[in-house]
Every structure is written in C-alpha cells, then in structure tokens.
GUNUNU-632157 format. One record per residue (C-alpha): residue in one letter; x, y, z; residue number from 1. Coordinates in nm, 4 decimals, decimal comma. Example, Ala and Ser with C-alpha at 12.3 -4.5 7.8 and 13.67 -1.06 7.14 Angstrom:
<rs>
<A <1,2300 -0,4500 0,7800> 1>,
<S <1,3670 -0,1060 0,7140> 2>,
</rs>
This chain:
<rs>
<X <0,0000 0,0000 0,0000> 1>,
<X <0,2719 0,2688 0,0903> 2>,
<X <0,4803 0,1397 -0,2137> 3>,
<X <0,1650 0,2644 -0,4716> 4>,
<X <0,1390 0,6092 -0,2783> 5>,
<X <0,5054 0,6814 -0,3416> 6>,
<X <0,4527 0,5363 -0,6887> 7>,
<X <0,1887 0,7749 -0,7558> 8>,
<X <0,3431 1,0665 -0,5817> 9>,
<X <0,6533 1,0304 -0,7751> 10>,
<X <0,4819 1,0122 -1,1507> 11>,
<X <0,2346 1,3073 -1,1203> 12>,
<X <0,2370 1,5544 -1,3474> 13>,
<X <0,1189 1,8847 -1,3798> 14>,
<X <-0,0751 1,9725 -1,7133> 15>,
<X <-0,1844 2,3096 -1,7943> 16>,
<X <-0,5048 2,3570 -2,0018> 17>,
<X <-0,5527 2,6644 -2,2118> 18>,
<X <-0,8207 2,7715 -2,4443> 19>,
<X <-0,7592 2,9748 -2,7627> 20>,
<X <-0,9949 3,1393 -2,9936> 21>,
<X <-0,9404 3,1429 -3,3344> 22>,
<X <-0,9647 3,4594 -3,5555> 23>,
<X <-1,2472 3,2591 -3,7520> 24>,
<X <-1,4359 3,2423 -3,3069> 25>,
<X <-1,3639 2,8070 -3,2847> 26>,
<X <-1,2111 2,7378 -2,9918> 27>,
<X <-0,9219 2,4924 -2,9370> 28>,
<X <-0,7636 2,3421 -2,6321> 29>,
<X <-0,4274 2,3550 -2,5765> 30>,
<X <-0,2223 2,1400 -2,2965> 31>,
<X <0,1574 2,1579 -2,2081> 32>,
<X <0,3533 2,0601 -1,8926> 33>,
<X <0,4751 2,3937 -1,8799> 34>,
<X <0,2731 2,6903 -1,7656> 35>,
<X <0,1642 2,9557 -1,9993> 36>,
<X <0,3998 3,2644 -2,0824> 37>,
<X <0,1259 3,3918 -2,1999> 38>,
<X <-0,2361 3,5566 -2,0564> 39>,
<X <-0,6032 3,6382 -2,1307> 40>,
<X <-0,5931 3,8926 -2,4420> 41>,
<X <-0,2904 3,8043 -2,5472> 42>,
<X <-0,2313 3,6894 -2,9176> 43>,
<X <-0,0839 3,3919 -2,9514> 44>,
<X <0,0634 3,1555 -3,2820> 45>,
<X <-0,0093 2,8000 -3,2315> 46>,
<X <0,2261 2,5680 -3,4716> 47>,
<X <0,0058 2,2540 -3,4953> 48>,
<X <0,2708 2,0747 -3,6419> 49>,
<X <0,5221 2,1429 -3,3949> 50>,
<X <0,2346 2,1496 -3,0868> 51>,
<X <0,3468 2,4502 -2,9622> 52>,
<X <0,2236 2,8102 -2,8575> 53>,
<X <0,4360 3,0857 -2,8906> 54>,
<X <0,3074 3,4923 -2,7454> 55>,
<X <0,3322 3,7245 -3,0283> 56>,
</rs>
C-alpha cells in the first residue's frame, strides 16, 4: 500500500489547459507541462505541427 502512494506521488504531473480562440471564433484546447507565458488577451501563434504556442 505505501509502495503505490510513493509510486503515484513520484509520476504526477502537472498539465496546464488553455483555451484559444481562433480569428475565424472556434475554440481549441491547448495542454503543455509547462505553464503559460502567456495571458487572457494576449495573441498567440499556435504551430500545430510542432504542438506549440508561442506569445506574439
């Protein structure tokens, strides 16, 4: 029982969930273990190839 908290404890991860509209108003989701350098109102080019968001 202690041996499957640890195991759980040590393969967590964080994953941050962001929304972006589109200029044509769909909306996508976005996730990345790294939070967002970006905010709310910011523009934003997503590379769907690469799966990355990068703040313009």
């Amino acid at each position: 029982m202690l041996g499957n908290e640890i195991q759980k404890r040590t393969t967590r991860k964080t994953i941050h969930i962001t929304q972006i509209q589109m200029k044509d108003g769909s909306m996508r989701s976005y996730e990345s273990e790294s939070a967002p350098t970006w905010g709310v109102g910011n523009s934003v080019r997503l590379d769907t190839a690469a799966n990355t968001v990068t703040k313009l």
